[in-house]
N, C-alpha and C positions, 0 to 999 in steps of 0.2 A: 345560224344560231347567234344570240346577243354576245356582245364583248358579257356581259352582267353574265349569264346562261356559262358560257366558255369558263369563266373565273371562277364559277361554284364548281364546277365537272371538276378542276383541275383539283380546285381544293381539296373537295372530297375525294378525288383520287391519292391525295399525298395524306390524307388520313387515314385510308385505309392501307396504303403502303406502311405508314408509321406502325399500325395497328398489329402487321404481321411481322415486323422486325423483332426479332427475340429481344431478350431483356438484356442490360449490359452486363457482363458476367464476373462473376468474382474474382479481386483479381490474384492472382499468380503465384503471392510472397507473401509471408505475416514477418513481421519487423517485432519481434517484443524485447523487454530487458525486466532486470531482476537485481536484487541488494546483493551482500552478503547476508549469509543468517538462517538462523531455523525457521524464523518467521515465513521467509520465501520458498522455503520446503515445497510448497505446490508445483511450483513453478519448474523448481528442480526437478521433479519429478516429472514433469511432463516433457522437459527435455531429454531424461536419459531413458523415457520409456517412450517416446517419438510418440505419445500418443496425442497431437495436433493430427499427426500425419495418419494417424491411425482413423483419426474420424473423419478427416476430411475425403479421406479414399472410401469410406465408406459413404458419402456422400455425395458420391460422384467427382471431385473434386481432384483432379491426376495430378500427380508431379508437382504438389503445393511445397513450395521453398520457407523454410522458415528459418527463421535468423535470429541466433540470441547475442544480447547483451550484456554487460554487467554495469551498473553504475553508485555510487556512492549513497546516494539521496535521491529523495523525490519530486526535488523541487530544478533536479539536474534534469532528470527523466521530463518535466513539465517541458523544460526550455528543448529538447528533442522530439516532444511529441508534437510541439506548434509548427517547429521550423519543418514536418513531414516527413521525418529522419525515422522514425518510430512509429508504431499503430498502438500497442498496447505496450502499459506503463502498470509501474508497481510503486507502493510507498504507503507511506502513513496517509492521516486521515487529514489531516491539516493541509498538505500538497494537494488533494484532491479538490476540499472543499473552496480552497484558492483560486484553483484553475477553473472550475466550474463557475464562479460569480466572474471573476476574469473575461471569460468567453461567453455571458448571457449562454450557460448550461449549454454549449456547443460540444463539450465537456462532460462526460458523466462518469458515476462508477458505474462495472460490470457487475461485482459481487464483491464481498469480504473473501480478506482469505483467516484472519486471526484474531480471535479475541485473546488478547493476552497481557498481560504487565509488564509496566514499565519500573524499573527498579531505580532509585537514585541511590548511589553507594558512596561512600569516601572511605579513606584512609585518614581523616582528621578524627582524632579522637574528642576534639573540643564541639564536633557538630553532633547535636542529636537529634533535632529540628533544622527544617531550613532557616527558620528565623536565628541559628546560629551561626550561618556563613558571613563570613565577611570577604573585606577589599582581597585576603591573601589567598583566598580560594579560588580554583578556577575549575567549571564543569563542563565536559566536555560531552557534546548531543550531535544527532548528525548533521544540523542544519539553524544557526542561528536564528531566532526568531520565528519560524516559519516549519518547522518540525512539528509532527505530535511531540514529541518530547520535550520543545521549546512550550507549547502551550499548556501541557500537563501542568511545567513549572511556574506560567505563570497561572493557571488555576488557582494553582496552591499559594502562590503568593502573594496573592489576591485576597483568601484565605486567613492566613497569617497575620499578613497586615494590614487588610484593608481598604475598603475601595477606595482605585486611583492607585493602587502598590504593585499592580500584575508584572509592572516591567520591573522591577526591583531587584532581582537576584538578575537581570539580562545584561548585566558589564562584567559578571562572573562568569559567562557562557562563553563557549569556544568551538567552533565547528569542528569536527572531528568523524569521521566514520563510525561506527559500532565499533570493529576490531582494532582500528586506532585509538579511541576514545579508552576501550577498557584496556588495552597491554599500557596506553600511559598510566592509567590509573595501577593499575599490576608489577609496575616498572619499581615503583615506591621510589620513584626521583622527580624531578621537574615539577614545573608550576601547576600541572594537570593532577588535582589529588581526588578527582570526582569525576562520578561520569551517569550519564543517563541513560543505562542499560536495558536492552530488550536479551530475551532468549538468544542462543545458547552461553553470552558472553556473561551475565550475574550472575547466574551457579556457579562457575570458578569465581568469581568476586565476592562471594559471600562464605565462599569455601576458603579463601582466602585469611590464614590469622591477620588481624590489625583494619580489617577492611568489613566496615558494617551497615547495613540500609537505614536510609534517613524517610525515605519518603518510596511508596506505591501509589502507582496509578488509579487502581480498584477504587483504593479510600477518597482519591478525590472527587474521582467519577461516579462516587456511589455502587459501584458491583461492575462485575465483568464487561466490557466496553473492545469496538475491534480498533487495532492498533495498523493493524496493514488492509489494503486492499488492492484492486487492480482497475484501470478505469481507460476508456479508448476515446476519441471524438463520433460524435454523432455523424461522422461522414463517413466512417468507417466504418461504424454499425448499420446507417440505412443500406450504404449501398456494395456492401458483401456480407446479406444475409445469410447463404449458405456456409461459409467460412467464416461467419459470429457463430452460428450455433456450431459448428467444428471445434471451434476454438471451446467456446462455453460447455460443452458437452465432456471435451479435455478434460477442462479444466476441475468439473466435478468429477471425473474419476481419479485424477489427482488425489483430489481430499480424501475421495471415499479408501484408495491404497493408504494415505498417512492413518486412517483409522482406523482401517481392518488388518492391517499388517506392518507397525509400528518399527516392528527389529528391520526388514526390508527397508524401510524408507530411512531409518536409519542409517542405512549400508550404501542409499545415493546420496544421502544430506555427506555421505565422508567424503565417497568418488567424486559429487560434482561441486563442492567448495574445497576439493583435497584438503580436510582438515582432520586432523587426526589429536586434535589437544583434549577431545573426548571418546572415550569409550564406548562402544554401540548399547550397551547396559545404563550406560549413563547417558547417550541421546535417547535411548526404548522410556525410559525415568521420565525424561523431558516431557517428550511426546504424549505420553498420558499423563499429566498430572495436569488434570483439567481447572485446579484449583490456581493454575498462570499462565495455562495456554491452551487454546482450542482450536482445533483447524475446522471452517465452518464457512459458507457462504453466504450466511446472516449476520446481518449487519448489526450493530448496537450501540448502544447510545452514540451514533454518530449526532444525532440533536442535540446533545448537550455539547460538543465542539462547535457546531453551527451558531449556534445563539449565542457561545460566549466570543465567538471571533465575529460574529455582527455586532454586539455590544462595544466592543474593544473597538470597533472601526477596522478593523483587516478584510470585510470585506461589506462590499456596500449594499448586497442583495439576501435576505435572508432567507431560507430555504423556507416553503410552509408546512413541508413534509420531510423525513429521510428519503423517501420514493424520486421527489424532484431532484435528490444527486445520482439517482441508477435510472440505469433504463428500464423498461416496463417488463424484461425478465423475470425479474426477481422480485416482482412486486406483490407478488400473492406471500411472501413468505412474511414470518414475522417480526418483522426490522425495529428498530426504536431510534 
């Protein structure tokens, strides 16, 4: 037989060995993290009701280890999901659409988890409009510059004063957590007399006497818009399909529990942030009052952040759909 004859045999012998090698298998762990907040309610939920493990067992998938998180911001969660420390991440909509032009879409959302408002509140009684803040104000959001709550404010103040003004109120801005940003605000001392409030922390701030809303999200965004989402790397998604849709399958029973059984989800949003400064009557309140928050795997007006942070120069690629920031899951639904 030829050397040539010999060197094809072999070939296609090692192809067809490749050919019967199983597929590489999903691997082992999911690595996720989570805010503080009613926002991330899903998530909570899906920790204290094991339901990853739930679905992944029914998937075939044995003895799946999963590992949660807590982190501040979304933009903390970015810098742990690149370095390989983390598989799936949570946060606003501004962290997501960051990282995705960051990593030429290497980077996607999974799903929404929240359409909800963002509350700007003060204790200054001279602010009625943002165009009345000045040098002595200081507002505290969870992530300078780079937050949904940072871009909300520069929407609006862009708004107010004009193109070329977005960064205008941003030397007034102060990184802060949710729970830090509003007990400063609630403290009624220190330089911190505002804060850029998501669920459950503005209902006591506007229940608060002396402390009243200057600005909503809704209004700048034009109507209900998502504030949180969850988003993984495309390396994670190709290559442990079984345990994406484990997870993703979760993840909607998650939601569908926060809406079909409000006072329950109520009773883990207490067990798994142990926060007790509300009432389960008063998170049941929360939870349905669809007129500031919605828990929902539809996405919305994410395009209107997209275009205004390509406009601004935050990011250099601009999305031609909401679709190009998720994976092809969710793409039959009805996104904006």
């Amino acid at each position: 037989m030829s050397v040539r004859r010999i060197a094809l045999a072999c070939l296609s012998l090692t192809v067809v060995a490749l050919s019967l090698q199983p597929a590489a298998a999903d691997v082992s762990e999911i690595r996720l993290a989570r805010q503080p907040g009613l926002s991330y309610l899903p998530l909570a939920v899906m920790e204290h009701e094991k339901l990853i493990e739930k679905h992944a067992a029914a998937a075939g998938l044995k003895d799946i280890k999963v590992e949660w998180s807590k982190f501040a911001a979304g933009n903390v969660m970015n810098d742990a999901l690149l370095s390989g420390s983390l598989d799936i991440a949570s946060g606003g909509v501004a962290p997501l659409i960051t990282l995705w032009a960051k990593s030429n879409g290497q980077v996607r959302g999974v799903a929404a988890q929240t359409t909800s408002q963002i509350y700007i509140n003060t204790r200054n009684p001279n602010v009625k409009t943002i165009k009345d803040f000045t040098d002595k104000d200081r507002i505290a959001l969870p992530a300078v510059k780079v937050s949904v709550n940072a871009i909300v404010l520069q929407m609006a103040a862009e708004k107010a004063f004009g193109p070329g003004n977005a960064y205008k109120l941003e030397p007034l801005t102060t990184s802060r957590s949710y729970a830090e940003g509003s007990a400063a605000l609630l403290s009624g001392v220190g330089e911190i007399n505002s804060a850029a409030s998501a669920p459950p922390f503005y209902y006591k701030e506007i229940a608060t006497p002396g402390i009243h809303t200057v600005l909503k999200s809704y209004d700048v965004l034009g109507g209900p818009s998502t504030n949180n989402l969850i988003w993984t790397t495309k390396k994670f998604h190709d290559e442990n399909p079984k345990l994406y849709a484990a997870f993703f399958a979760a993840y909607k029973e998650s939601i569908d529990l926060i809406n079909k059984d409000p006072k329950r989800a109520a009773q883990i949003f207490q067990d798994a942030d142990r926060n007790k400064a509300y009432s389960i009557d008063e998170l049941v309140m929360m939870l349905t009052d669809k007129s500031s928050m919605e828990f929902t795997i539809v996405p919305h007006n994410i395009t209107k952040y997209s275009d205004f942070m390509y406009r601004m120069g935050s990011i250099k690629e601009k999305p031609k759909s909401w679709k190009d920031l998720f994976f092809p899951e969710i793409h039959s639904l009805p996104g904006s």
